[in-house]
N, CA, C and O atoms as a GROMACS GRO file, in nm:
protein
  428
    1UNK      N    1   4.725  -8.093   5.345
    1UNK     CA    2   4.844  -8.150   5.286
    1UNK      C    3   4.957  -8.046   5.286
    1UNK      O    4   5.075  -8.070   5.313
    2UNK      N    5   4.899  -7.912   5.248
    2UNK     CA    6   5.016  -7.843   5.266
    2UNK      C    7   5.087  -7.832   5.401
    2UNK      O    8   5.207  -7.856   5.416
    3UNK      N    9   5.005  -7.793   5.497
    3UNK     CA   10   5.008  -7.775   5.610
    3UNK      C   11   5.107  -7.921   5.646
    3UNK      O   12   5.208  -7.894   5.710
    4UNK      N   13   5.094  -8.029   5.620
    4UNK     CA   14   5.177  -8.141   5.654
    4UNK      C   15   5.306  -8.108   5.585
    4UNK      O   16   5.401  -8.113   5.664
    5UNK      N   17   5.337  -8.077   5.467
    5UNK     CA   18   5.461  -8.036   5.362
    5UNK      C   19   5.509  -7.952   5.475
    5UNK      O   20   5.598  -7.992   5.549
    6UNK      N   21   5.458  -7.847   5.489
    6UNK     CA   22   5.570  -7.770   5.561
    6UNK      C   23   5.629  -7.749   5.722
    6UNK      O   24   5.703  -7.667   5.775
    7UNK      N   25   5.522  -7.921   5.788
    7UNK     CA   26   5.552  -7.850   5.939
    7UNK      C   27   5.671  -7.996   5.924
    7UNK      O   28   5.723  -8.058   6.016
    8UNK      N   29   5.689  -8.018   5.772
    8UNK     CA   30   5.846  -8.176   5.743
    8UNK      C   31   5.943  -8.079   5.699
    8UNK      O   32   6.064  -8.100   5.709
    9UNK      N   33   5.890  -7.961   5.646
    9UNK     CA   34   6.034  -7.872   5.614
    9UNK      C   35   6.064  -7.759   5.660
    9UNK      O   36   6.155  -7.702   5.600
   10UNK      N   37   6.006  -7.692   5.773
   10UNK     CA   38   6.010  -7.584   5.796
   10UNK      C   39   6.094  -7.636   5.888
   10UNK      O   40   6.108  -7.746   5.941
   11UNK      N   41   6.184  -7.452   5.897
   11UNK     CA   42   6.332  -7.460   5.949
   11UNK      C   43   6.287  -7.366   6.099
   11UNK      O   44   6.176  -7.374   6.152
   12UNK      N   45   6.386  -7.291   6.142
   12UNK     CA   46   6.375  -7.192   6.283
   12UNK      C   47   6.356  -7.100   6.224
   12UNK      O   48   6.330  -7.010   6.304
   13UNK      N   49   6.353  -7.050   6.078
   13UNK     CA   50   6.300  -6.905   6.100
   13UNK      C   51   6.147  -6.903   6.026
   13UNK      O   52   6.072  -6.805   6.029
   14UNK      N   53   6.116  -7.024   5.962
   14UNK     CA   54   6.018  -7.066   5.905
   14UNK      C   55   5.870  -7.012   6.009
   14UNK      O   56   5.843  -7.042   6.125
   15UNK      N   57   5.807  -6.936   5.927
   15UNK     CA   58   5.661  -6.880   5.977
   15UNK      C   59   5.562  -6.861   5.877
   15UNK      O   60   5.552  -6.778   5.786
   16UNK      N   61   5.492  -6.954   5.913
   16UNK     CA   62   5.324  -6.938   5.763
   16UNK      C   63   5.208  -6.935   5.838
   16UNK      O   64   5.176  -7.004   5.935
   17UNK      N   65   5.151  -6.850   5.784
   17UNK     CA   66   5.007  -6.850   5.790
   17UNK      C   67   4.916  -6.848   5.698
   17UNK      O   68   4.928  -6.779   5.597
   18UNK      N   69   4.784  -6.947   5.727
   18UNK     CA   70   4.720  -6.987   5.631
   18UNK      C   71   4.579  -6.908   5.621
   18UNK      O   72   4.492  -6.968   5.684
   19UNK      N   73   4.540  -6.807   5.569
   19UNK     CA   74   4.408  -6.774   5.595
   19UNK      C   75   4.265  -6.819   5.495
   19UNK      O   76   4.274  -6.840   5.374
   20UNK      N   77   4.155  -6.827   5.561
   20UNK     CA   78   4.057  -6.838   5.428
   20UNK      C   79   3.994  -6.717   5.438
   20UNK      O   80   3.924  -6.678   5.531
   21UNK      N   81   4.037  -6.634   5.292
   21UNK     CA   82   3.910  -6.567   5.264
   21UNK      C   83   3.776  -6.549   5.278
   21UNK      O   84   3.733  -6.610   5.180
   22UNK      N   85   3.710  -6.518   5.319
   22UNK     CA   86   3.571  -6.560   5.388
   22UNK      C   87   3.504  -6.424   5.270
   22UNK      O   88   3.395  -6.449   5.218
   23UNK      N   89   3.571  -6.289   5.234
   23UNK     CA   90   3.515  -6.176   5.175
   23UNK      C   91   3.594  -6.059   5.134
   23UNK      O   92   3.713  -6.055   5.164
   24UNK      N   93   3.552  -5.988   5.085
   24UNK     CA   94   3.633  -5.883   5.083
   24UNK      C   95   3.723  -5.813   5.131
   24UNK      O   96   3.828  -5.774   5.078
   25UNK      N   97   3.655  -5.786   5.302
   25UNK     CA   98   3.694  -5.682   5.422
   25UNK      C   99   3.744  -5.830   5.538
   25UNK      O  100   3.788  -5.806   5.650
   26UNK      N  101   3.730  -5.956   5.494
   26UNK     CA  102   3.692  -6.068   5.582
   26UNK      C  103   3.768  -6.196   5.559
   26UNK      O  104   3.744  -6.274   5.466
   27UNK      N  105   3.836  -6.208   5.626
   27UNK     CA  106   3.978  -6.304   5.643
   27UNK      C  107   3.985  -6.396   5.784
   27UNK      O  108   4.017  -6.360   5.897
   28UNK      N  109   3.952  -6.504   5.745
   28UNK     CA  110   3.990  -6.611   5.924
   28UNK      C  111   4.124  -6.676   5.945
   28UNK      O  112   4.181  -6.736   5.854
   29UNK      N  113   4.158  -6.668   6.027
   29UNK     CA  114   4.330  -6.754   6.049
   29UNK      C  115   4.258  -6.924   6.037
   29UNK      O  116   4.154  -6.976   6.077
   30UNK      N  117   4.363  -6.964   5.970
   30UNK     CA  118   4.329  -7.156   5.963
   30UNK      C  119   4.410  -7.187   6.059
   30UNK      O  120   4.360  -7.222   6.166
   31UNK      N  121   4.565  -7.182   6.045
   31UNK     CA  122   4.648  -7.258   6.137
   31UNK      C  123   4.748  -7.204   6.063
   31UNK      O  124   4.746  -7.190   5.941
   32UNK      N  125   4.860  -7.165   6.159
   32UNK     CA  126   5.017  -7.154   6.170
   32UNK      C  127   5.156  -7.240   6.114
   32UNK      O  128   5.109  -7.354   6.113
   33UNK      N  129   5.194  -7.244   6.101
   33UNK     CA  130   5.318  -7.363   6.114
   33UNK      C  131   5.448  -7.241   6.118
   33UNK      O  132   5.456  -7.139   6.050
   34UNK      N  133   5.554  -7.300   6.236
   34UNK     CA  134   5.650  -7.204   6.256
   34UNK      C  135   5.633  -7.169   6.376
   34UNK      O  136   5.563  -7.225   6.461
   35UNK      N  137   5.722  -7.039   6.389
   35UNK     CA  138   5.719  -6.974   6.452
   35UNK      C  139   5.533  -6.865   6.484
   35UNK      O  140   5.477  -6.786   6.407
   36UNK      N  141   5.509  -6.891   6.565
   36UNK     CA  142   5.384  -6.819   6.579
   36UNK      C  143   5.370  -6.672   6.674
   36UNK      O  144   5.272  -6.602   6.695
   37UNK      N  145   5.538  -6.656   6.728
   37UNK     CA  146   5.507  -6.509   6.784
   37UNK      C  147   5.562  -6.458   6.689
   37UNK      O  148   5.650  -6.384   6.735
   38UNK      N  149   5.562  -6.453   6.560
   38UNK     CA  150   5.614  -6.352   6.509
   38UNK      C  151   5.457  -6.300   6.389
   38UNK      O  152   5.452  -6.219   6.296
   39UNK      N  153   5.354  -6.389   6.449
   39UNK     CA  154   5.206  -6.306   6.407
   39UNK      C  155   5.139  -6.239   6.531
   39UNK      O  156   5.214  -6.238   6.628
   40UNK      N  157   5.037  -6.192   6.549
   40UNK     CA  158   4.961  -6.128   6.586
   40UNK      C  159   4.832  -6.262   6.623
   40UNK      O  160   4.833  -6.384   6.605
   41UNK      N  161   4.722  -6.157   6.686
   41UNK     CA  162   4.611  -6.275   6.707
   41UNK      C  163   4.554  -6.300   6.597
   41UNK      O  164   4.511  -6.415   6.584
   42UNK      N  165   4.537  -6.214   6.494
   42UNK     CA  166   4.478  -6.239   6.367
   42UNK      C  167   4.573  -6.275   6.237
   42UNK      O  168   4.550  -6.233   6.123
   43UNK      N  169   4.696  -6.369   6.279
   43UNK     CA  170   4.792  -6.447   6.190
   43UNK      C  171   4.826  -6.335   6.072
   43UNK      O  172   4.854  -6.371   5.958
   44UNK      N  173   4.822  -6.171   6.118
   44UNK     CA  174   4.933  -6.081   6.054
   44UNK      C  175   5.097  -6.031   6.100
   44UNK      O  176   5.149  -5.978   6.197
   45UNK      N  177   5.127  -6.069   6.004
   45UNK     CA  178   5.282  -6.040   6.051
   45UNK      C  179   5.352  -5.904   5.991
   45UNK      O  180   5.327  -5.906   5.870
   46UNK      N  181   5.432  -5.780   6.024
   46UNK     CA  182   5.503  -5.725   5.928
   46UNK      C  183   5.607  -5.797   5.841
   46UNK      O  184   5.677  -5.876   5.904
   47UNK      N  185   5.626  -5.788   5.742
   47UNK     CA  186   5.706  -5.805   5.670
   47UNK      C  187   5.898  -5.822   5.611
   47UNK      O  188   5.979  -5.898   5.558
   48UNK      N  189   5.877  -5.670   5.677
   48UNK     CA  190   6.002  -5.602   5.700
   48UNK      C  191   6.062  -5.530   5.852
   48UNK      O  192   5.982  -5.439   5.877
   49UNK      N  193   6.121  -5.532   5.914
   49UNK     CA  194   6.114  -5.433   6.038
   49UNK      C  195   6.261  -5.381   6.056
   49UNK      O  196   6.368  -5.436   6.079
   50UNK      N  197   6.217  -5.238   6.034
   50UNK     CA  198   6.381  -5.238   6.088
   50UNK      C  199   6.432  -5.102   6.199
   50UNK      O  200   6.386  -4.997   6.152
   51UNK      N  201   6.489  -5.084   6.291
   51UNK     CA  202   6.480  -4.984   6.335
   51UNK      C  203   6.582  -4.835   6.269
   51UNK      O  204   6.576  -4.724   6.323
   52UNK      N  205   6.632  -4.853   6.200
   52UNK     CA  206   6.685  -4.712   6.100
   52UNK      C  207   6.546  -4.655   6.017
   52UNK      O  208   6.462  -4.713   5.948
   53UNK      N  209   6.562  -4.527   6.054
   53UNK     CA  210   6.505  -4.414   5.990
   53UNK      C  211   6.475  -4.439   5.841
   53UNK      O  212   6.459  -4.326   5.794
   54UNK      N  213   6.458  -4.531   5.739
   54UNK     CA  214   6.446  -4.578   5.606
   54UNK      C  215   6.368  -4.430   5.530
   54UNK      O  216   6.430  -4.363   5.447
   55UNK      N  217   6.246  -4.400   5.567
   55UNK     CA  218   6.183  -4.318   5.506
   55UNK      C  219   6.266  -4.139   5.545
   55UNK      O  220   6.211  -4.036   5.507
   56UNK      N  221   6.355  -4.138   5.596
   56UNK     CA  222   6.421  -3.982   5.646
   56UNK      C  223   6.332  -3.896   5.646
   56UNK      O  224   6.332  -3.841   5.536
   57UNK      N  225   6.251  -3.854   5.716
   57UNK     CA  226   6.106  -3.797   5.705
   57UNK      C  227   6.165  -3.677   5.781
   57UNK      O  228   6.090  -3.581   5.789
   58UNK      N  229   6.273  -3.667   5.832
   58UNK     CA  230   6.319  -3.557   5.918
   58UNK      C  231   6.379  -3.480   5.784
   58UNK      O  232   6.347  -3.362   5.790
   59UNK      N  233   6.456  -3.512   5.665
   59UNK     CA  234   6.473  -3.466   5.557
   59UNK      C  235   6.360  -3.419   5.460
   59UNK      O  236   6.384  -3.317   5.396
   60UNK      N  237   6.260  -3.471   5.446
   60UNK     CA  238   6.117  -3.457   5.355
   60UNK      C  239   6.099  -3.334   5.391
   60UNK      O  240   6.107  -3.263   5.291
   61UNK      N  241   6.071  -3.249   5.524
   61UNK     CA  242   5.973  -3.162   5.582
   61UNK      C  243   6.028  -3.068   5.624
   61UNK      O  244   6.028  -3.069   5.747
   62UNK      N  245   6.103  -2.939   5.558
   62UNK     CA  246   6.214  -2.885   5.718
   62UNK      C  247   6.094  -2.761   5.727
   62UNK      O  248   6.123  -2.670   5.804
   63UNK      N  249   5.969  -2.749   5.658
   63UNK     CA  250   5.883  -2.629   5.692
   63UNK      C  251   5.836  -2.634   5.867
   63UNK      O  252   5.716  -2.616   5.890
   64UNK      N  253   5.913  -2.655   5.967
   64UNK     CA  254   5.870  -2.687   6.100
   64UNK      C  255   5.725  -2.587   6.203
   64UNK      O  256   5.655  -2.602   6.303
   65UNK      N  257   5.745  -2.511   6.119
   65UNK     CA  258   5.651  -2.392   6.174
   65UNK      C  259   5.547  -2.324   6.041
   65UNK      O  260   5.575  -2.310   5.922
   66UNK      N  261   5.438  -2.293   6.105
   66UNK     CA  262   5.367  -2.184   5.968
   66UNK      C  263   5.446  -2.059   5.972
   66UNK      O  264   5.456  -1.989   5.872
   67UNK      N  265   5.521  -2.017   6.126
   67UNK     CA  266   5.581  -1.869   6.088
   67UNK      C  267   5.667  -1.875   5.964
   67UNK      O  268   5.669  -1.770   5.899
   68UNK      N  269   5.751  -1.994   5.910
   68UNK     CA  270   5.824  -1.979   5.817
   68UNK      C  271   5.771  -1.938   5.659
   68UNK      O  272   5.828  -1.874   5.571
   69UNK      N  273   5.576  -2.035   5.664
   69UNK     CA  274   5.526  -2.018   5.562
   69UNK      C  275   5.496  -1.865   5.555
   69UNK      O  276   5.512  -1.795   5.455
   70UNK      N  277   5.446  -1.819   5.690
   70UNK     CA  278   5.365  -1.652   5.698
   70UNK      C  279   5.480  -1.541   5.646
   70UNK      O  280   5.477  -1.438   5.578
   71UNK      N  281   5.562  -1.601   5.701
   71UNK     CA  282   5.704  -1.484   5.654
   71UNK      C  283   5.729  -1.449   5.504
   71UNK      O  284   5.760  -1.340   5.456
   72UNK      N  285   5.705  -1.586   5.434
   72UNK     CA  286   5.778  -1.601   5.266
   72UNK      C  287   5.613  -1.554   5.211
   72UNK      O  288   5.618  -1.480   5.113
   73UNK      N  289   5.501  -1.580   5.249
   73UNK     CA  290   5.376  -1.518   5.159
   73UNK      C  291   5.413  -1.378   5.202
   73UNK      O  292   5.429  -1.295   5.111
   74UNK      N  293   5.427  -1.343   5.314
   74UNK     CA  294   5.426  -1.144   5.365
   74UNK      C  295   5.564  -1.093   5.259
   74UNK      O  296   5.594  -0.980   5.221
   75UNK      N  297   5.637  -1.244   5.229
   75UNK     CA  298   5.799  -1.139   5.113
   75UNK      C  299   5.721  -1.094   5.025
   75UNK      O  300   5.704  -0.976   4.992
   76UNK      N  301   5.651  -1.225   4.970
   76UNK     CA  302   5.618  -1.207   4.844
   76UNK      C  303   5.488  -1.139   4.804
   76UNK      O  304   5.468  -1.112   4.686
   77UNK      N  305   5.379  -1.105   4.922
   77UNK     CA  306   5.325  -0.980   4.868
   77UNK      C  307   5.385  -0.867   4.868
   77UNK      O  308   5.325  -0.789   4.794
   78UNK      N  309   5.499  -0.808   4.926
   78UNK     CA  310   5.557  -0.733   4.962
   78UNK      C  311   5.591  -0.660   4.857
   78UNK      O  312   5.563  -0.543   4.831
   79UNK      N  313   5.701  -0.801   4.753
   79UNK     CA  314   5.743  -0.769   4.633
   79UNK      C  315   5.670  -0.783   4.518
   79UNK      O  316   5.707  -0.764   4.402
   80UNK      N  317   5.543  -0.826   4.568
   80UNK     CA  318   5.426  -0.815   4.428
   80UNK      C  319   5.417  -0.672   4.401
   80UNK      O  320   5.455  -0.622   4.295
   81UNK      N  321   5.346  -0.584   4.532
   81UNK     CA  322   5.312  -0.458   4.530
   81UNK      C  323   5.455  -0.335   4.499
   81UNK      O  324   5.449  -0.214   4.479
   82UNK      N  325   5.546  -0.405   4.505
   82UNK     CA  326   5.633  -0.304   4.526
   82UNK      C  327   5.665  -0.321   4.330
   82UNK      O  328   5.744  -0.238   4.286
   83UNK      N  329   5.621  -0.397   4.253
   83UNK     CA  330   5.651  -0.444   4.123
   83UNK      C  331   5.521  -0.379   4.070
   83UNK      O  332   5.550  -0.339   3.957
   84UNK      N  333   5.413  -0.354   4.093
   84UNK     CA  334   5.293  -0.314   4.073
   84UNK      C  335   5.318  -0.167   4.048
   84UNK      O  336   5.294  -0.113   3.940
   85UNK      N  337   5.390  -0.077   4.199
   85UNK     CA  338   5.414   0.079   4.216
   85UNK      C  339   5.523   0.087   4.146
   85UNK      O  340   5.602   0.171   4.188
   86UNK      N  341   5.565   0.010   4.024
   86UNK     CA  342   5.644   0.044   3.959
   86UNK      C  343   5.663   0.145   3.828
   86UNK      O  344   5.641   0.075   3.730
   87UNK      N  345   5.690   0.263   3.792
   87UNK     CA  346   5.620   0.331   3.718
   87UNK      C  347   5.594   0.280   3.588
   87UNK      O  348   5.486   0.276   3.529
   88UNK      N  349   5.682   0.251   3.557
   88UNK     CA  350   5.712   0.140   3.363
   88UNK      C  351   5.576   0.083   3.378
   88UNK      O  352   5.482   0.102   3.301
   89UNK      N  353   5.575   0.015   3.479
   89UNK     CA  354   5.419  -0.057   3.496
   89UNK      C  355   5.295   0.011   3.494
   89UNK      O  356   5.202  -0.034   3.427
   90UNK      N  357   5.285   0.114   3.560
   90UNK     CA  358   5.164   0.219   3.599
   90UNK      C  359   5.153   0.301   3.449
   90UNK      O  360   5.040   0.343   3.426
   91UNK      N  361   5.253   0.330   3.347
   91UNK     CA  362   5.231   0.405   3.268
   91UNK      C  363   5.154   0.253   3.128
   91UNK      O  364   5.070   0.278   3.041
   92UNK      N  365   5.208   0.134   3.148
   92UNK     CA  366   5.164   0.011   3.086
   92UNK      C  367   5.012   0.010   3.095
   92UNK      O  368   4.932   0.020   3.002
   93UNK      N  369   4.990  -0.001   3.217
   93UNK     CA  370   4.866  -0.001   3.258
   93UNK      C  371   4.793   0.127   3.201
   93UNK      O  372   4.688   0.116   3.138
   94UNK      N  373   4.833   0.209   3.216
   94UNK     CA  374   4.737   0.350   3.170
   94UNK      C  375   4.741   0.364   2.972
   94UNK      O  376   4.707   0.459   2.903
   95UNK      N  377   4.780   0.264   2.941
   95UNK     CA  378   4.813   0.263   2.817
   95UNK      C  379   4.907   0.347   2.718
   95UNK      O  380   4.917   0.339   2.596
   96UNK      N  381   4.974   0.434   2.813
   96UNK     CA  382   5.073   0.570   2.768
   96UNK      C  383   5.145   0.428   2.679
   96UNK      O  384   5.083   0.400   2.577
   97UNK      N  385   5.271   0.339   2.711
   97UNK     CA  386   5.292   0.241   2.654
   97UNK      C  387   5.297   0.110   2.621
   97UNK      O  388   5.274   0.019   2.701
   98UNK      N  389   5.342   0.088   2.441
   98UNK     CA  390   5.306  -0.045   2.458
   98UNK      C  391   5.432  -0.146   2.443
   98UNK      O  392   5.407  -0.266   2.455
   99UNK      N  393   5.559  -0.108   2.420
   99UNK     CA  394   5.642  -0.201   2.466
   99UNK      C  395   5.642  -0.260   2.597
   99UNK      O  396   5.552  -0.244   2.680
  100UNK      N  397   5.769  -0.346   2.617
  100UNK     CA  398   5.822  -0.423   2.704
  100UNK      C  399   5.910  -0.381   2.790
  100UNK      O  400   6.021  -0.357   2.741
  101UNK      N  401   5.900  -0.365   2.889
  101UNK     CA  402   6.044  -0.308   2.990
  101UNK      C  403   6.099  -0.421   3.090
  101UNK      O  404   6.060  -0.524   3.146
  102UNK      N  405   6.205  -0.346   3.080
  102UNK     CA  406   6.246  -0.479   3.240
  102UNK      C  407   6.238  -0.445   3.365
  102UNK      O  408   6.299  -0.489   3.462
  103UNK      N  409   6.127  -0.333   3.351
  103UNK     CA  410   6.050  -0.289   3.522
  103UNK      C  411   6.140  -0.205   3.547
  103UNK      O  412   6.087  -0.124   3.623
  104UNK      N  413   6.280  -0.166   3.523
  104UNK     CA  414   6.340  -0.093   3.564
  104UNK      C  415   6.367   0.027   3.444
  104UNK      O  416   6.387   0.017   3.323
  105UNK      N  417   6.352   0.220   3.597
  105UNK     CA  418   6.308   0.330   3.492
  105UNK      C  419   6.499   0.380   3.542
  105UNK      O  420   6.565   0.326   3.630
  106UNK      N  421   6.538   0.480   3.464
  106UNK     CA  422   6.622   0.550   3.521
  106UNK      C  423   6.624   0.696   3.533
  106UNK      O  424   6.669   0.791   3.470
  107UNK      N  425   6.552   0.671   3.649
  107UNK     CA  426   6.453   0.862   3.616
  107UNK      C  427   6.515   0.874   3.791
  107UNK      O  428   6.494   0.975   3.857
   0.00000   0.00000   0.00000
């Protein structure tokens, strides 16, 4: 009955597909009404289509290479150790003191 309803009202851009559930993972095509190239053999259609870039995925990602990642870990051990050989720090560590410094000595 439905299938009669809509092949009395469906227009030119009008496309349905009817499936029965058969299971979970498991879907059969019944029959069409419409346009039928705009499914597939198994009566799926996309939805939306458009050809502009929607998701800008060229914006999301600009890390293009690992050299960029290898470069910024080699800064930043760089400046771990160089914050470590700092003396304020080395005398912290040895317990000489127990304030707070701002890493910087003027010796």
């Amino acid at each position: 009955m439905l299938r009669r309803l809509l092949r009395k009202t469906a227009r030119r851009n009008t496309a349905v597909a009817c499936h029965w559930i058969r299971g979970r993972d498991h879907s059969e095509l019944l029959w069409l009404v419409g346009d039928a190239r705009r499914f597939n053999a198994q009566g799926a259609a996309p939805t939306n289509t458009t050809e502009r870039d929607v998701l800008r995925s060229q914006d999301e990602n600009d890390w293009h290479t690992a050299d960029d990642i290898r470069l910024l870990a080699r800064m930043a051990a760089l400046f771990h150790d160089i914050g470590k050989a700092n003396p304020a720090f080395q005398k912290k560590l040895r317990g000489v003191t127990r304030e707070r410094s701002s890493g910087f000595t003027a010796e």
